[in-house]
C-alpha positions, 0 to 999 in steps of 0.5 A: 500500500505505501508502494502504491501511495508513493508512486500515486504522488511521484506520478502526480508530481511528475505528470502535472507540470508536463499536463499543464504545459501541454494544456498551455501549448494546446487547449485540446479535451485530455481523456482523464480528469485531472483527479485521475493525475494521483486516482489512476496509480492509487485505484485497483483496475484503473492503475492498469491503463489509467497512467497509459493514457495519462502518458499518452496525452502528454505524448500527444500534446507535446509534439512538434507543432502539437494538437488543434484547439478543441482537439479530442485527444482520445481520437489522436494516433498513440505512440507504439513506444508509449504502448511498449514501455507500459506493456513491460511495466505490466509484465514487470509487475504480473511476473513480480506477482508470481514470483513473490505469491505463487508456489512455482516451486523451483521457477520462482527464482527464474520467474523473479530474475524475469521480472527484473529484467522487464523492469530493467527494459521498463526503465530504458523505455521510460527514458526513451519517451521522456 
């Protein structure tokens, strides 16, 4: 649970200012409420798509010559990069699951080293979209 709060406030920290400066650069309709900013780490089921799409109208309103005003940024084209660094995140994060929970008997170790390579992969995505 504190692990979940924690990257709630990290996520909201660092997903506000890019947000406001999108919405300075092009007053578009993003997908989710700005509440959702902390609600969409924190919150059972959302936290598996929520940040995606959060990340994705960043994406979105911060490229070269960035989006129309008015634009409905649900309809915009989303990166392929964006969808793999969340895709391994996920993964990441089920194969931890396993590993740690699940009685696999003599592949848990190899389960776990797994997750932490994702991780690792994670991490290198989430460079490359910033």
């Amino acid at each position: 649970m504190t692990t979940t709060l924690t990257s709630g406030r990290a996520g909201f920290q660092s997903y506000r200012p890019h947000r406001r400066s999108g919405i300075l650069a092009a007053p578009v309709l993003h997908t989710y409420a700005a509440v959702f900013l902390v609600a969409g780490w924190i919150l059972p089921i959302l936290n598996l798509f929520v940040p995606k799409g959060i990340i994705d109208d960043i994406w979105a309103t911060s490229q070269p010559g960035g989006q129309p005003p008015g634009r409905d940024l649900s309809r915009v084209r989303r990166s392929g990069l964006v969808l793999a660094w969340w895709l391994t995140c996920l993964a990441s994060g089920g194969a931890g699951l396993c590993g740690r929970y699940a009685d696999l008997g003599a592949w848990n170790a190899p389960v776990l080293l797994a997750a932490l390579g994702l991780w690792v992969v994670a991490g290198g995505l989430a460079i490359a979209v910033v």
